[in-house]
N, C-alpha and C positions, 0 to 999 in steps of 0.2 A: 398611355400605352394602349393601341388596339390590337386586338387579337389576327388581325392581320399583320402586326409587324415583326410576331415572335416567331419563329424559323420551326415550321414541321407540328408535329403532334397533335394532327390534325383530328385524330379522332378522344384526343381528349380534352380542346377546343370542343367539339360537339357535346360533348358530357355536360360540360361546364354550362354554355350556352342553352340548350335543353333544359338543365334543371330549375335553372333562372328563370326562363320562362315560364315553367310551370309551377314555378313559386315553389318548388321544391329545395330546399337550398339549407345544408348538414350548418348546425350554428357549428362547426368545430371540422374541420379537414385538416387532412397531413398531406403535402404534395413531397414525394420521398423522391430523388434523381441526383442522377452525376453529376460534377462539376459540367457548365457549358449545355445541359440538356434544356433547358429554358424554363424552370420553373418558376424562377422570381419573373421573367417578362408577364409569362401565362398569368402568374398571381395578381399582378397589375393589371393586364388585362381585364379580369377577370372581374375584381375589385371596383374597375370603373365601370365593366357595366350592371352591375348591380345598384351603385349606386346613382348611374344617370340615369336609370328605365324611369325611375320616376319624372323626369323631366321630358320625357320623351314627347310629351305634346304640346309642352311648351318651350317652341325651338328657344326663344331668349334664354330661360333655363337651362336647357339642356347645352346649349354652345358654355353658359358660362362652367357648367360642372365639368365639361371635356376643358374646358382651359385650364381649372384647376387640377382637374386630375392628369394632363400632359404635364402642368409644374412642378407634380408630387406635391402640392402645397392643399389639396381640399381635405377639410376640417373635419371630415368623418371617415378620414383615412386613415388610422393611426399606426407608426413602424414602429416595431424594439428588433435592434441587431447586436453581436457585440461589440464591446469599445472595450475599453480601458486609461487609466490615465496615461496623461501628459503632461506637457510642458505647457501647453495650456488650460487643461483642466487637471488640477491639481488632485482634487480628492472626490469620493463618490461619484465615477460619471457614468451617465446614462444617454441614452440615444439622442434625446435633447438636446444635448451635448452640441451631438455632430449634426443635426439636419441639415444646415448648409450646404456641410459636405456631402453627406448622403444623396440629395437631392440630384447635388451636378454628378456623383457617380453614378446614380440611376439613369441619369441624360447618356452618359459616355460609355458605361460599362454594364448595360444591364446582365450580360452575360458573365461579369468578372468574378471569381472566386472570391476565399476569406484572407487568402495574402494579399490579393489586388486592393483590397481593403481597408488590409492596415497599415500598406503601403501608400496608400491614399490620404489616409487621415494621420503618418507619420507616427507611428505605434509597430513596425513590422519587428523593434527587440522585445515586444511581449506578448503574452499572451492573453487576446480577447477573452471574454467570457457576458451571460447575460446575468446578471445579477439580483440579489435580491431587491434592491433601490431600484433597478427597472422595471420586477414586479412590483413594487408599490405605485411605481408611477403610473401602467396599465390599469390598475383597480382604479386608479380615480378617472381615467381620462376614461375608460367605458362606461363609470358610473354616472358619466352626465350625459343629458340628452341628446340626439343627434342632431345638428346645428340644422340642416335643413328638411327633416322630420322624415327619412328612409333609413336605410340601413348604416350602422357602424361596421364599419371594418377593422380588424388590426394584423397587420401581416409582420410574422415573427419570422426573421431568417435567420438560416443556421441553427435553426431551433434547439438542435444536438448539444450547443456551448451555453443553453442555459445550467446553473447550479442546482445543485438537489433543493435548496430554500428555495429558488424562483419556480422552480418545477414544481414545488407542491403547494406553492402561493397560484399560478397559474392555474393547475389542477382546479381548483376551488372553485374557480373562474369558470372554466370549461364545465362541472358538473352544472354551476348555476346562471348560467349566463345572461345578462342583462337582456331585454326583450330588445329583436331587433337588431342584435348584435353575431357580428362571423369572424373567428377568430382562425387565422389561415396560418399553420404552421408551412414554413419549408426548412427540409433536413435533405442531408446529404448519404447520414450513416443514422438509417433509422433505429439499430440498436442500442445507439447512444440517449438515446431519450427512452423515459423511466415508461414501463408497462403501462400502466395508469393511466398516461397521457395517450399512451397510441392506442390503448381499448375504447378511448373514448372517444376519437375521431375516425372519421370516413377516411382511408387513406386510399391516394391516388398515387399509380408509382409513374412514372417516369422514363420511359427506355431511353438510352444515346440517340443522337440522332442521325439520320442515315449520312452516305458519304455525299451522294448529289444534293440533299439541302444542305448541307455544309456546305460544299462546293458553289451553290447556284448564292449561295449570302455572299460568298467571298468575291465572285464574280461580280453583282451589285454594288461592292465598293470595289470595284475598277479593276482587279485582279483576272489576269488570262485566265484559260480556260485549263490549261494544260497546267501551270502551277497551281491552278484553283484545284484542281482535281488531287494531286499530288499530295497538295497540303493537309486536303481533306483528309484523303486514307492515315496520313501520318496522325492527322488530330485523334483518331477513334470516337467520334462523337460527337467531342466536345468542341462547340464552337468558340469557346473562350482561347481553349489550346492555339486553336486555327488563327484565330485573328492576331494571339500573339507569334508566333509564326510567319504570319504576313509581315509585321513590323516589326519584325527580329527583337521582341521585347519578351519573348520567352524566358519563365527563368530557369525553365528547361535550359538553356544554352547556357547559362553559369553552371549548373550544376553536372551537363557532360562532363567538364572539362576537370571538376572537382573529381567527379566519379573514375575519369581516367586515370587522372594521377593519383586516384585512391590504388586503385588494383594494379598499374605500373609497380608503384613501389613495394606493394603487397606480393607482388608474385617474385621484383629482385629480393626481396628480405629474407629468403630460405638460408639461413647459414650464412646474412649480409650483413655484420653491424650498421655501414654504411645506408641502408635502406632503412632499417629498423628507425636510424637519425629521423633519413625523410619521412615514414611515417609520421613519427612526434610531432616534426613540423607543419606537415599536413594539418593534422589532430588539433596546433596550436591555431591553427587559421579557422579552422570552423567551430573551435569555440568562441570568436569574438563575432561572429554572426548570432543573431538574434534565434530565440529557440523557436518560433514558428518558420523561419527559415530550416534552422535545424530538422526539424520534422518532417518539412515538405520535400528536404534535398535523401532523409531516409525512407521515405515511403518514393521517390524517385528511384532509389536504387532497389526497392523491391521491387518496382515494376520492371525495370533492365532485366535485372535477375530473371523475371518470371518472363521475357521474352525470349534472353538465352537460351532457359529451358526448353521453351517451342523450338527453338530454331535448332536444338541437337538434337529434335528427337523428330525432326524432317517434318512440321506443321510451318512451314514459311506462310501460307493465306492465314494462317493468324499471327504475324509478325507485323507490326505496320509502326514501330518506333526505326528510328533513323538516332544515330549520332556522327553528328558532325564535326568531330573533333581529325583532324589530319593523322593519316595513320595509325588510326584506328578503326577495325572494321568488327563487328557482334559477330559474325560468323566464326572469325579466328577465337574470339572469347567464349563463346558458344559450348562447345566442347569442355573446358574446366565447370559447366554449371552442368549436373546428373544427379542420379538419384541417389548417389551415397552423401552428397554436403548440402544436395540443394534445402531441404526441410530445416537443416541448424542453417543456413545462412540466413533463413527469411526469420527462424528465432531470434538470433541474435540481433539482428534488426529491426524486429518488433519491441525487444527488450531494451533497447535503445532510447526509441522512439516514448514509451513508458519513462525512462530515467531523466528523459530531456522535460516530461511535460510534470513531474515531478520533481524539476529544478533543483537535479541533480549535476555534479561537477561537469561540464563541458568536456573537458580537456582530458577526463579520467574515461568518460564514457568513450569517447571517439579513440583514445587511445590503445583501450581495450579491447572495441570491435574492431581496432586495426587489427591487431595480434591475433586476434582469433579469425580474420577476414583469412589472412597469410597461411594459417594451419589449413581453413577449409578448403582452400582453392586449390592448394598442392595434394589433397584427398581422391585418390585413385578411384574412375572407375571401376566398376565388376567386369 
């Protein structure tokens, strides 16, 4: 991956490159960014050229370190992401696991989120995480020498799912770190990761990125100009959004159609046994979805919510979600989301989203935030 092929963030490419050159280079960085903002490209980038400068004057070298490092396959690259078992790895797995897959997902998807992921490697009913057996695998693979005598790299993504034992086996790491060695965290929700770890690295944040580079990438794989644009503003940023969007592989568009028929049935339920039914049955369908689904389709509906809000209270330039479900339009919904339900609607849905990653009952949780979705929405303006 060259720092040419990663979309925007041009002045934190110069950071990057600049520091490298001046041999100035943090053993321990945190690259913090939105879904789609390019941070795993950059870190690859980033990665390879640290470790080709050495071969720089000797082109044989240096071509074969740029082959390995376009295959993700060179030897002083090292990745931990989360996994979880399978159907094929039964018990304890670790990144080593998956390289295979990892490798051709970095070829196809370098912008691809943590469901794109686990929908990749067939794990989308559970929940990733990075584990303590991943930090022990770390401690040995930096503890040996660098195969072609420059720098060790290891690039942690989603760093936020590692566990408090891998966090404070990591930790260790980072206070002492092997000579020679840079260990590149990327996180999405920098709170999630324990103080400790972010006091001790250089953290770089990451903005969305603008609409015309989204739009000008979309254009580059063959997309007009007019829908390129379009798609753009609808993604807000993220180009992972955008491309899926192009290839109607959103799961944005399974989850409109969820969200409609949530709040349809929600709003006939006032005094409706018959809706109350469709609820439950609702409820009964998204508990046999996986709970990383589950979480991603209710932080979906907080962002809806938090558009609505924009849009009753006359900020349309900061609206740029679309849904496309027939006969439904945000504007009309718009108005039921205000200032007396909207603060408990986005509780209840965070408390949700807690109940779900605490592998709590499916079917009780979603049937509950039905019923209380039903009281909120009927909650009168001032």
């Amino acid at each position: 991956m060259l720092f040419e092929n990663a979309l925007g963030q041009k002045h934190l490419k110069n950071h990057l490159i600049t520091s490298a050159d001046s041999g100035r280079i943090p053993h321990a960085q945190l690259f913090v960014g939105p879904e789609g903002c390019g941070t795993l490209p950059i870190a690859l980038a980033y990665a390879q050229y640290v470790i080709s400068k050495i071969h720089e004057k000797d082109s044989q070298g240096y071509n074969s370190c740029l082959h390995k490092c376009a295959t993700f396959t060179h030897p002083d690259i090292h990745f931990a992401f989360p996994v979880s078992n399978s159907d094929r790895v039964k018990s304890h797995a670790v990144s080593n696991n998956y390289l295979l897959e990892w490798r051709q997902f970095l070829s196809e998807q370098p912008y691809g989120n943590l469901f794109d992921w686990y929908r990749f490697i067939g794990i989308e009913k559970k929940q990733g995480q990075i584990g303590v057996d991943e930090a022990q695998d770390i401690v040995k693979k930096l503890s040996l020498k660098s195969y072609e005598g420059g720098y060790k790299v290891l690039l942690v993504w989603m760093a936020e799912k590692m566990n408090i034992a891998a966090s404070n086996k990591l930790l260790k790491l980072i206070e002492e770190p092997p000579r020679q060695t840079i260990i590149l965290l990327l996180a999405e929700e920098e709170e999630q990761l324990i103080g400790t770890i972010r006091s001790r690295c250089q953290i770089l944040h990451f903005p969305h990125l603008p609409e015309d580079i989204i739009a000008k990438g979309l254009m580059e794989k063959g997309l007009g100009e007019a829908l390129a644009q379009q798609l753009a503003h609808e993604a807000n940023g993220n180009f992972n959004k955008a491309l899926d969007l192009m290839n109607q592989d959103s799961e944005d568009l399974v989850f409109e159609k969820w969200f409609v028929q949530w709040v349809r049935s929600a709003f006939k339920a006032k005094g409706n046994k018959a809706a109350i039914h469709d609820l439950i049955l609702w409820s009964d369908e998204l508990a046999k979805v996986g709970r990383e689904v589950q979480k991603k389709f209710l932080s979906y509906c907080i962002h809806i919510i938090r558009q609505a809000l924009l849009l009753n209270y006359s900020t349309q330039e900061l609206v740029y979600s679309k849904i496309h479900v027939d006969n439904f339009e945000l504007k009309k919904f718009a108005p039921f989301i205000h200032e007396n339900n909207v603060q408990s609607i986005f509780e209840e849905l965070e408390t949700a989203i807690i109940h779900v990653e605490r592998n709590g009952n499916s079917k009780l949780i979603f049937t509950d935030l039905s019923i209380k979705l039903t009281r909120l929405l009927h909650t009168k303006a001032t």
